[in-house]
N, CA, C and O atoms as CSV, one atom per row, in Angstrom:
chain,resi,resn,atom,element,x,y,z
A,1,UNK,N,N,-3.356,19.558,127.657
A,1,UNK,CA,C,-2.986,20.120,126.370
A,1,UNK,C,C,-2.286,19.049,125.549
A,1,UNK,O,O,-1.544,18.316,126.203
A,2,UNK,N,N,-2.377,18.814,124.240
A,2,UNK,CA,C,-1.759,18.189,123.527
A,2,UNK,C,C,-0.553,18.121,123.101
A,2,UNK,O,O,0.011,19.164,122.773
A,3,UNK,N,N,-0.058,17.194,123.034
A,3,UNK,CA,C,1.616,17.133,122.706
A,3,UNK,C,C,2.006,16.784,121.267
A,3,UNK,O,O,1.554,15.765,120.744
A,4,UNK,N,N,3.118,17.890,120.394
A,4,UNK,CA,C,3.064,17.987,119.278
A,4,UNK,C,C,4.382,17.212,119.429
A,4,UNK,O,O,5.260,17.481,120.248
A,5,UNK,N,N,4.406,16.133,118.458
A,5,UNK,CA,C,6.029,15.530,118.319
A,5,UNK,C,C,6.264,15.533,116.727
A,5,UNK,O,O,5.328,14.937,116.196
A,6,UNK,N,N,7.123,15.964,115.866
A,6,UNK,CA,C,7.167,15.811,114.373
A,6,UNK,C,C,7.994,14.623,114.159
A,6,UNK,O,O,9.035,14.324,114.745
A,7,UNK,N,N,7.213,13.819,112.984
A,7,UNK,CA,C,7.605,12.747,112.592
A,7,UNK,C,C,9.003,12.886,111.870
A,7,UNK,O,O,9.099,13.836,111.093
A,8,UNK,N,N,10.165,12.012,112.035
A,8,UNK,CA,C,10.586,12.026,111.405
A,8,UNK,C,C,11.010,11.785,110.343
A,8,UNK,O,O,10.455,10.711,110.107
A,9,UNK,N,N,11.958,12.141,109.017
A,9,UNK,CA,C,11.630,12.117,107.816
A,9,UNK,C,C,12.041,10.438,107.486
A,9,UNK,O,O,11.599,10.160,106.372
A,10,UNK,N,N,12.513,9.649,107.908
A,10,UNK,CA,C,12.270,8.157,107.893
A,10,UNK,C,C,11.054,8.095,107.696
A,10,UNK,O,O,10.552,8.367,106.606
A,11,UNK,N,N,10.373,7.718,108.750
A,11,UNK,CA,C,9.300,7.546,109.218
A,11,UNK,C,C,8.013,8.129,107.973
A,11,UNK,O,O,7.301,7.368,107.317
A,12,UNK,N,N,7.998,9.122,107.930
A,12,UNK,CA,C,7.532,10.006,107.128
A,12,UNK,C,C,7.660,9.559,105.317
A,12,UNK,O,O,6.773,9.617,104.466
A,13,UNK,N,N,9.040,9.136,105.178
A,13,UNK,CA,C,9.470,8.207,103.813
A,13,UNK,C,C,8.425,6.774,103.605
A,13,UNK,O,O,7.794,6.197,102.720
A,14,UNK,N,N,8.698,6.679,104.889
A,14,UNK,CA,C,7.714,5.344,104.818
A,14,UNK,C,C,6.314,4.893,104.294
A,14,UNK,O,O,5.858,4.048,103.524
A,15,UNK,N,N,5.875,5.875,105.095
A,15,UNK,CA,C,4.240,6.447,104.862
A,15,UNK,C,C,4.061,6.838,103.421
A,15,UNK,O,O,3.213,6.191,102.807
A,16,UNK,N,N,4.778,7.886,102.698
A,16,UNK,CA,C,4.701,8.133,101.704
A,16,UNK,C,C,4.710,6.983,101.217
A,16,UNK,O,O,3.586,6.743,100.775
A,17,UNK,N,N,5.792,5.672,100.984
A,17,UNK,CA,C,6.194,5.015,100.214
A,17,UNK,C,C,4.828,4.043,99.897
A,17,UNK,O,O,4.531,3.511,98.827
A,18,UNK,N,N,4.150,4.000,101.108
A,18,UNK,CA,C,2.865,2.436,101.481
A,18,UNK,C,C,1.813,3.154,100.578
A,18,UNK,O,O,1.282,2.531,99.659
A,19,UNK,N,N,1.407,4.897,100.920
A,19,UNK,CA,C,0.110,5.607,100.092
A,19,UNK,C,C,0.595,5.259,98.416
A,19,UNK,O,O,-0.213,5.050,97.511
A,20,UNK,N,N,2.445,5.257,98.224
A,20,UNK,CA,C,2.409,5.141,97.000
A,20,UNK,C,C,1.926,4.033,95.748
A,20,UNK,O,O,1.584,3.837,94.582
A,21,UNK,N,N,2.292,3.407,97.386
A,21,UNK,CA,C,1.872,1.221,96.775
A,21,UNK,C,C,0.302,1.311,96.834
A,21,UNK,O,O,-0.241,0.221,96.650
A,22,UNK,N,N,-0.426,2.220,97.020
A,22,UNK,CA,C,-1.885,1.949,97.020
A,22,UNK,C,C,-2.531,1.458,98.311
A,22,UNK,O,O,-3.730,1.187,98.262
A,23,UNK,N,N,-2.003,1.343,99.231
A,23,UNK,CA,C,-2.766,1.662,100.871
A,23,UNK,C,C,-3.467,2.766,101.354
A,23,UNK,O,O,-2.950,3.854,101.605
A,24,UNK,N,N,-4.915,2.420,101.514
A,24,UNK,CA,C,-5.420,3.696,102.082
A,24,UNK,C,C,-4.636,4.511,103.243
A,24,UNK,O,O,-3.605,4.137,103.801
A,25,UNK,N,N,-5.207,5.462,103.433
A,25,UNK,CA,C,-4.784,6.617,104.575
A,25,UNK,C,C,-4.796,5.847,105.971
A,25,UNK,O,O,-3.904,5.593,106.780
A,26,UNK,N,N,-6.546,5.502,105.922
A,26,UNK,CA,C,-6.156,4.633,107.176
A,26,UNK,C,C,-5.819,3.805,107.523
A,26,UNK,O,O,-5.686,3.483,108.704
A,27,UNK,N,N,-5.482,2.974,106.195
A,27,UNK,CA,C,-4.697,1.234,106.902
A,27,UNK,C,C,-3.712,2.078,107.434
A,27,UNK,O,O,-3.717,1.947,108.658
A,28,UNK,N,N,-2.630,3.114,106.956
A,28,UNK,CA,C,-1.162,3.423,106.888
A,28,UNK,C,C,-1.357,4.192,108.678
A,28,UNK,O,O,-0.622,3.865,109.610
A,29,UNK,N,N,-2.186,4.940,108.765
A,29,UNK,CA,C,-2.836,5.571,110.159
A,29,UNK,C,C,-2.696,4.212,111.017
A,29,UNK,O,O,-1.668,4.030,111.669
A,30,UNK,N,N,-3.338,3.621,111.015
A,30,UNK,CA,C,-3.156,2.328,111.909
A,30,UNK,C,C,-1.723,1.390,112.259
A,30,UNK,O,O,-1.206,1.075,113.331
A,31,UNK,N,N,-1.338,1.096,110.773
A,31,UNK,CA,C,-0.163,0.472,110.973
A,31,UNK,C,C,1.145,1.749,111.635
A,31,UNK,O,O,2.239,1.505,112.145
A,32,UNK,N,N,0.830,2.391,111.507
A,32,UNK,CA,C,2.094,3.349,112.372
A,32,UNK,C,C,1.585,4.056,114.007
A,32,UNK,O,O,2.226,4.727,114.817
A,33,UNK,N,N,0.094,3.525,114.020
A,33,UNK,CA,C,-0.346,4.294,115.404
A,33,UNK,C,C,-0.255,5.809,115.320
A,33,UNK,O,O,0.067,6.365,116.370
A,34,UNK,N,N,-0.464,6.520,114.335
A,34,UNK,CA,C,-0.971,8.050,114.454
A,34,UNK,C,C,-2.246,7.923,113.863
A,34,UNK,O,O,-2.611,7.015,113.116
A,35,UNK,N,N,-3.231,9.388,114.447
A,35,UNK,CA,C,-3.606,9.489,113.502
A,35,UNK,C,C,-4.256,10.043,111.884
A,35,UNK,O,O,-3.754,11.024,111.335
A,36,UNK,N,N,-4.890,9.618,111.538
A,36,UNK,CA,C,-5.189,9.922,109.791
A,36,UNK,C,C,-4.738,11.319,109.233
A,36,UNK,O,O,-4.129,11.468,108.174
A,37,UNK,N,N,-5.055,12.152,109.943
A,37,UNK,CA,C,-5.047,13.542,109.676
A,37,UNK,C,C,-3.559,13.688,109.369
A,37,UNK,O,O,-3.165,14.302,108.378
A,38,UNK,N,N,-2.681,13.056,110.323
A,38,UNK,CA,C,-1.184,13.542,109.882
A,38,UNK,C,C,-0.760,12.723,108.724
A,38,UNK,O,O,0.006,13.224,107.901
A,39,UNK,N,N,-1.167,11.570,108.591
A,39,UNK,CA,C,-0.685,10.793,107.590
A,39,UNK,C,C,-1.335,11.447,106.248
A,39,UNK,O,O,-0.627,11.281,105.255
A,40,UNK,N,N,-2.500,12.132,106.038
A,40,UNK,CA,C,-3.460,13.001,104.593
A,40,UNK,C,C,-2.371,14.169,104.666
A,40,UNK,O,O,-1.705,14.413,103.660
A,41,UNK,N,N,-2.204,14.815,105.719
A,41,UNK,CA,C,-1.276,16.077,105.802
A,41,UNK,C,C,0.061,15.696,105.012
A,41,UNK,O,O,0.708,16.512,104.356
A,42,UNK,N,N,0.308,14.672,105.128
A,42,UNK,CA,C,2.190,14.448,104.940
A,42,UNK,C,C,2.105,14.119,103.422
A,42,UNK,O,O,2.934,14.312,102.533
A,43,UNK,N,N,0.775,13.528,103.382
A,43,UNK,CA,C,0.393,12.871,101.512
A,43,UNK,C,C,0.042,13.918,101.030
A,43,UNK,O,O,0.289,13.889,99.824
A,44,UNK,N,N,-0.589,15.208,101.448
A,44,UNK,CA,C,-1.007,15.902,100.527
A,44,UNK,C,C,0.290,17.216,100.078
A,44,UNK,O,O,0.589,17.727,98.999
A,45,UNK,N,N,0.792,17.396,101.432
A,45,UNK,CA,C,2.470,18.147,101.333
A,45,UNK,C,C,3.496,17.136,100.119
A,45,UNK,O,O,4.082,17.657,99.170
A,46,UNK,N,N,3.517,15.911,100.372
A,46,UNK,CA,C,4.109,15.283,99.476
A,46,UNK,C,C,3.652,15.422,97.881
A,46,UNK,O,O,4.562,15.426,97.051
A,47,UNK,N,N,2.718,15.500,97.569
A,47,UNK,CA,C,2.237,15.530,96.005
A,47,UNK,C,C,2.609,17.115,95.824
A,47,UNK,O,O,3.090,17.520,94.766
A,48,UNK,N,N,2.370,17.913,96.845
A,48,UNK,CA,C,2.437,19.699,96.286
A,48,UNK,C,C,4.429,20.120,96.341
A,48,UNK,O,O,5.116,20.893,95.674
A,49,UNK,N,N,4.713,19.281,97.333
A,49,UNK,CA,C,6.153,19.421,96.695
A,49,UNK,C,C,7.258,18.334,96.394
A,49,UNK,O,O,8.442,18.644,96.264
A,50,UNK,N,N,6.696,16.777,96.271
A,50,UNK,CA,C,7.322,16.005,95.798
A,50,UNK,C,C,8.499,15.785,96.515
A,50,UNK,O,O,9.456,15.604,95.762
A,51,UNK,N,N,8.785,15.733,97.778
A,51,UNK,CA,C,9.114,15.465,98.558
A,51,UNK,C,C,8.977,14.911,100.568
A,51,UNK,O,O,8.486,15.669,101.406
A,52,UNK,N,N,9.322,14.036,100.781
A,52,UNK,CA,C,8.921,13.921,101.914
A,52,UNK,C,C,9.459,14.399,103.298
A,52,UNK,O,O,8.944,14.228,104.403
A,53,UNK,N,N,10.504,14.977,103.005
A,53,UNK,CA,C,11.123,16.284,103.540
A,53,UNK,C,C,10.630,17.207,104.108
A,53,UNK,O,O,9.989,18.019,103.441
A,54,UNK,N,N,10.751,17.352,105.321
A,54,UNK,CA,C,10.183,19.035,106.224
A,54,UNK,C,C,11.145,19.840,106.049
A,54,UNK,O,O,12.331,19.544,106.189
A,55,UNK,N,N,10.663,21.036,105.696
A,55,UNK,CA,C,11.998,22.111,105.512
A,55,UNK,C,C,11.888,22.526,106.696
A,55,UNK,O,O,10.801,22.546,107.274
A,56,UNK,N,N,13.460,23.084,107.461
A,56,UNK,CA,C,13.558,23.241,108.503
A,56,UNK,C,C,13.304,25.468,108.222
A,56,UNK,O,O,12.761,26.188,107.384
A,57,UNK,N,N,14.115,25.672,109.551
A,57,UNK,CA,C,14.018,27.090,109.839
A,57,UNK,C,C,12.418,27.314,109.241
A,57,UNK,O,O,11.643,26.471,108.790
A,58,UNK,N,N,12.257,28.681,109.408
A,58,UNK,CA,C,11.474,29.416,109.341
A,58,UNK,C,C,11.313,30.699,109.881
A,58,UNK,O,O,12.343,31.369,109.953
A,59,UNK,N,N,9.930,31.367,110.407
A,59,UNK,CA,C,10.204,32.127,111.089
A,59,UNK,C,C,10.807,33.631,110.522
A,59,UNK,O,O,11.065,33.806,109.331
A,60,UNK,N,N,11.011,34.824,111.708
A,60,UNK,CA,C,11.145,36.117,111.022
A,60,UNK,C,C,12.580,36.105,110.602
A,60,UNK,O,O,13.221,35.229,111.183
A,61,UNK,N,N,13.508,37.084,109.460
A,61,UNK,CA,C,14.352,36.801,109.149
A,61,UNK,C,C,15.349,38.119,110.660
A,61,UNK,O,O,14.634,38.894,111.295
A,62,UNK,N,N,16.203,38.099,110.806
A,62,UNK,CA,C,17.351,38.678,111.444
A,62,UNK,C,C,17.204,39.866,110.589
A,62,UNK,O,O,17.200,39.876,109.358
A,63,UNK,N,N,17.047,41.181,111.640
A,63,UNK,CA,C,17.665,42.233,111.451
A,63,UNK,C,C,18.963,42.295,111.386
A,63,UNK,O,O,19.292,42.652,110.255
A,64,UNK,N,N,19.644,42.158,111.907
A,64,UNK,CA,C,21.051,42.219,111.991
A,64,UNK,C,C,21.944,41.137,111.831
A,64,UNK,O,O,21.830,40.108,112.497
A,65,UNK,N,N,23.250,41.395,110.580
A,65,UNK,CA,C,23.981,40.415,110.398
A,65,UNK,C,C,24.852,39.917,110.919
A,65,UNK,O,O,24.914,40.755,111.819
A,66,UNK,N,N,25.784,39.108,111.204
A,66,UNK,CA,C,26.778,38.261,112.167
A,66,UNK,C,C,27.699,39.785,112.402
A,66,UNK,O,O,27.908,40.126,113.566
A,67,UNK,N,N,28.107,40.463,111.518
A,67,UNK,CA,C,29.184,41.393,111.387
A,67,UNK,C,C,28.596,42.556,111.803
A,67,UNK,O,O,29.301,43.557,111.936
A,68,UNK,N,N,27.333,42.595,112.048
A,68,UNK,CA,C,26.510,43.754,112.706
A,68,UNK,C,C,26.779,43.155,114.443
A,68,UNK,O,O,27.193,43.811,115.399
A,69,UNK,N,N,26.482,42.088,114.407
A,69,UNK,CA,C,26.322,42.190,116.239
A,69,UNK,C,C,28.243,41.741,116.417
A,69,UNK,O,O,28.598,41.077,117.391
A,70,UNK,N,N,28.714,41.957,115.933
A,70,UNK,CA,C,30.220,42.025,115.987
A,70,UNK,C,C,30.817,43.385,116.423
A,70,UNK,O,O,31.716,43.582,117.240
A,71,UNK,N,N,29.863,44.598,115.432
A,71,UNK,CA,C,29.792,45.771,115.199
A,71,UNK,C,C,29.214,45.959,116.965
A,71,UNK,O,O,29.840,46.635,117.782
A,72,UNK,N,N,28.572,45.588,117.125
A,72,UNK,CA,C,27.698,46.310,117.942
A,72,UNK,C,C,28.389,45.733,119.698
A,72,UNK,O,O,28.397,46.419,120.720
A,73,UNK,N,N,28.917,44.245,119.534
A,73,UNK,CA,C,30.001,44.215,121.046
A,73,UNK,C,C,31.211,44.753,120.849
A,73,UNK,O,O,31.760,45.050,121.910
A,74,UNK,N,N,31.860,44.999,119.837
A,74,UNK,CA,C,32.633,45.979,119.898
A,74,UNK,C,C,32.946,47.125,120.520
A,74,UNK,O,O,33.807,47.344,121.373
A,75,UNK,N,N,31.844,48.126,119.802
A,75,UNK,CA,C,31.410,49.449,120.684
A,75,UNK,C,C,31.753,48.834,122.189
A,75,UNK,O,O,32.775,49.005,122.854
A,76,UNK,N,N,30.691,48.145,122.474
A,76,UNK,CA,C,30.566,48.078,124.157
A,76,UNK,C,C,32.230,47.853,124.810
A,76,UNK,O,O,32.659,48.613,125.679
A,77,UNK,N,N,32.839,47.008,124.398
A,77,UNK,CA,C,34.237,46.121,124.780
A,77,UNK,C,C,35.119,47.397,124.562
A,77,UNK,O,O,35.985,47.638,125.403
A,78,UNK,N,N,34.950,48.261,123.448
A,78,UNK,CA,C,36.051,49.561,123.628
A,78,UNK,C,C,36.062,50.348,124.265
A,78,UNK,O,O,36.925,51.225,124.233
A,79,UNK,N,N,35.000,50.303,125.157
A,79,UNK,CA,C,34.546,51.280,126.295
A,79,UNK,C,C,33.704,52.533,125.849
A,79,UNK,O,O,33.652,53.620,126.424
A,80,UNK,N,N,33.097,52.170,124.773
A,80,UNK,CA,C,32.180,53.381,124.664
A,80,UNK,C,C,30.895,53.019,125.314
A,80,UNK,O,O,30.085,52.135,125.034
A,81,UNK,N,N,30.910,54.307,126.654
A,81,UNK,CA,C,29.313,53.919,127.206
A,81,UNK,C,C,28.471,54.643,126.753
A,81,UNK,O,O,28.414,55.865,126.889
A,82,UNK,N,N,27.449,53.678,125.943
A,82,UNK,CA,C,26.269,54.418,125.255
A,82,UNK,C,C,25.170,53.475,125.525
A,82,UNK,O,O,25.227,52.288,125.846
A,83,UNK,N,N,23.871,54.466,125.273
A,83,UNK,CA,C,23.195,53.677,125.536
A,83,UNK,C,C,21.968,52.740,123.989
A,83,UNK,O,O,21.825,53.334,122.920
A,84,UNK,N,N,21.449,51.678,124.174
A,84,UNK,CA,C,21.272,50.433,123.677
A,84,UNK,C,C,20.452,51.444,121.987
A,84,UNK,O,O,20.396,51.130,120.798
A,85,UNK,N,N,20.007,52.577,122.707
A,85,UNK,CA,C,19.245,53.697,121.933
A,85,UNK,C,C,20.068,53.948,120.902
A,85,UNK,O,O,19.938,53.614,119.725
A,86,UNK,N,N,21.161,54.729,121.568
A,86,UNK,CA,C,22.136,55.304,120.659
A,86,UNK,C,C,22.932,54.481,119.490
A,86,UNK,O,O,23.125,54.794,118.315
A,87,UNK,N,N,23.312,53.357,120.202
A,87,UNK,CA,C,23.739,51.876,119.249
A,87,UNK,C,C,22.618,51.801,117.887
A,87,UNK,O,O,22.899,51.341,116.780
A,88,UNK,N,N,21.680,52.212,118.184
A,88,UNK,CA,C,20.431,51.154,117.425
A,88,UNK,C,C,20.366,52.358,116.035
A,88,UNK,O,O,20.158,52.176,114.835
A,89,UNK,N,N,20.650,53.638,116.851
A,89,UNK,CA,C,20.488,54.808,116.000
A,89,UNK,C,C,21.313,54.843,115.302
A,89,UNK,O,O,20.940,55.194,114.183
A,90,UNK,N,N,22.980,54.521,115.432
A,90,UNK,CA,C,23.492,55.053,114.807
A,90,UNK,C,C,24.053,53.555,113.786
A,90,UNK,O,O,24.945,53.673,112.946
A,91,UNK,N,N,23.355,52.242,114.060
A,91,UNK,CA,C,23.474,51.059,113.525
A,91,UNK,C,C,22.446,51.388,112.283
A,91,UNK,O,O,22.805,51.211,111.119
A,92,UNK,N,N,21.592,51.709,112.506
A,92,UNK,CA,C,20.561,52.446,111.510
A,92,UNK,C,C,21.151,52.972,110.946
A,92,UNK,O,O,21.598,52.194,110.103
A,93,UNK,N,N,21.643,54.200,110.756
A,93,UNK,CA,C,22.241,55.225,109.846
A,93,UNK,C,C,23.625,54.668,109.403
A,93,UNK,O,O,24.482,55.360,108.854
A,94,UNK,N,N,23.739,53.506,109.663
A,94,UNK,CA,C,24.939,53.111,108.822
A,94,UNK,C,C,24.599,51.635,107.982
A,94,UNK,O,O,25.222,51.102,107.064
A,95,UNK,N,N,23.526,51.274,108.593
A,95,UNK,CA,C,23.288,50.122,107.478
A,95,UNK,C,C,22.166,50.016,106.574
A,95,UNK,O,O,21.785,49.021,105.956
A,96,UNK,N,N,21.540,51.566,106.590
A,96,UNK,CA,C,19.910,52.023,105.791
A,96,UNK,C,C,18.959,50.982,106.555
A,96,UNK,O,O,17.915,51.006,105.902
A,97,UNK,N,N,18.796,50.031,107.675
A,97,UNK,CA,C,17.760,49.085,107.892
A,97,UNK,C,C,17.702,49.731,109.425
A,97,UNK,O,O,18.601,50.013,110.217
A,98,UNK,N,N,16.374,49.834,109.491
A,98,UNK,CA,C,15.588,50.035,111.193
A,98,UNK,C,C,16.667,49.084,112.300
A,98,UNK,O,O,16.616,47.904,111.954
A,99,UNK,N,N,17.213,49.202,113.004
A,99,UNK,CA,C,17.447,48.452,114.444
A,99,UNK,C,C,17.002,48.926,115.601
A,99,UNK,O,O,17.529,49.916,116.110
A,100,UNK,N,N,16.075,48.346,116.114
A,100,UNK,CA,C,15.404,48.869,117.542
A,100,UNK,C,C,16.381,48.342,118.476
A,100,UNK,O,O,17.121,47.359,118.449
A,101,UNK,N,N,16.144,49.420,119.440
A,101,UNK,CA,C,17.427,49.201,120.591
A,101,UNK,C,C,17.060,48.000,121.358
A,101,UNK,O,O,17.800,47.784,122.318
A,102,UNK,N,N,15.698,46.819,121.093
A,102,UNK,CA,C,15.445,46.143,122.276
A,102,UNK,C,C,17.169,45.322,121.142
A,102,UNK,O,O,18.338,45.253,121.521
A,103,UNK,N,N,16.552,44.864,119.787
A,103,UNK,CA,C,17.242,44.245,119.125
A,103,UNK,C,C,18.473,44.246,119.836
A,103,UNK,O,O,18.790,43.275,120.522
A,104,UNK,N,N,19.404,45.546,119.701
A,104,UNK,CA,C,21.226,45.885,120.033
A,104,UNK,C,C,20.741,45.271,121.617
A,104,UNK,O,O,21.600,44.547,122.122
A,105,UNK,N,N,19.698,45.438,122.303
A,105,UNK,CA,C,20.149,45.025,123.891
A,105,UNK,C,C,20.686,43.275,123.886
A,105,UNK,O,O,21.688,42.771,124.392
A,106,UNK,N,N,19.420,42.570,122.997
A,106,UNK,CA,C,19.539,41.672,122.944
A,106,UNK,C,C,20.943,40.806,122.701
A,106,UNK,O,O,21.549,39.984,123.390
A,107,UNK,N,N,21.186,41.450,121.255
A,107,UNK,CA,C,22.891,40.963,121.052
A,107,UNK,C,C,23.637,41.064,121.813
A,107,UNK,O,O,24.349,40.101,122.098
A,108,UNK,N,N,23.840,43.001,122.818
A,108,UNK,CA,C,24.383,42.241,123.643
A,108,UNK,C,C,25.038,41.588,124.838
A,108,UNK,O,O,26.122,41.523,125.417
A,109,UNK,N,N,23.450,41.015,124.914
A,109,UNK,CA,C,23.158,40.371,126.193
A,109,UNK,C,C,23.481,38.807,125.462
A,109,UNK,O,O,23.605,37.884,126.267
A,110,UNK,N,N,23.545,38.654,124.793
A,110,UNK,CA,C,23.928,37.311,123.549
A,110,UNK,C,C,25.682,37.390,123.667
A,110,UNK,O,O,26.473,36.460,123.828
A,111,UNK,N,N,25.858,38.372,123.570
A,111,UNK,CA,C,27.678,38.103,123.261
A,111,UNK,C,C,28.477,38.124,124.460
A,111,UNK,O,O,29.635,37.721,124.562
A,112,UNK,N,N,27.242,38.989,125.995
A,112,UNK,CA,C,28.108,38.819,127.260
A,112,UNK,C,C,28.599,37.716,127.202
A,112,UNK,O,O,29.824,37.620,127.277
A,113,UNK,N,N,27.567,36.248,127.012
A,113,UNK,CA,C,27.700,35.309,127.451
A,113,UNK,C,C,28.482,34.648,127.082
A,113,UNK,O,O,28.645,33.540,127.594
């Protein structure tokens, strides 16, 4: 299987800088030892947002906010035994947004630690 490593944004500055001086794709492919495809990828991301910058994060956003899973080891630490269900239900009805109980297990199995 292939191994994905992301260039970093040095590196990446660079490349941009040589396509800018008028070096083809593949001299710039060669002189850095990748190839072409990532160096067209990084030139063509570069012209659509003018930067040579990878934006980081991504990904789904958090159901629940820092002060929600605060909310939610709380309960547990005051000794209310309930279960991950009941948390999720009644985290729901107090913040209008869905929380599935895997979510509350998760946190906290996150804050035992």
């Amino acid at each position: 299987m292939a191994r994905r490593n992301h260039l970093d944004d040095f590196t990446r500055g660079r490349m941009i800088g040589k396509l800018e001086e008028g070096q083809t794709v593949t001299s710039v492919a060669a002189e850095f030892g990748i190839n072409k495809s990532v160096v067209s990828r990084a030139w063509k991301a570069f012209q659509s947002t003018c930067t040579a910058v990878r934006k980081v994060g991504g990904g789904h956003p958090k159901t629940t906010t820092a002060g929600d899973d605060r909310c939610i080891i709380l309960q547990v630490k005051r000794g209310r035994r309930q279960s991950a269900s009941v948390i999720a239900q009644q985290l729901s009805t107090a913040t209008m947004r869905q929380v599935l109980r895997f979510t509350v297990a998760r946190r906290l199995h996150k804050g035992a630690s």
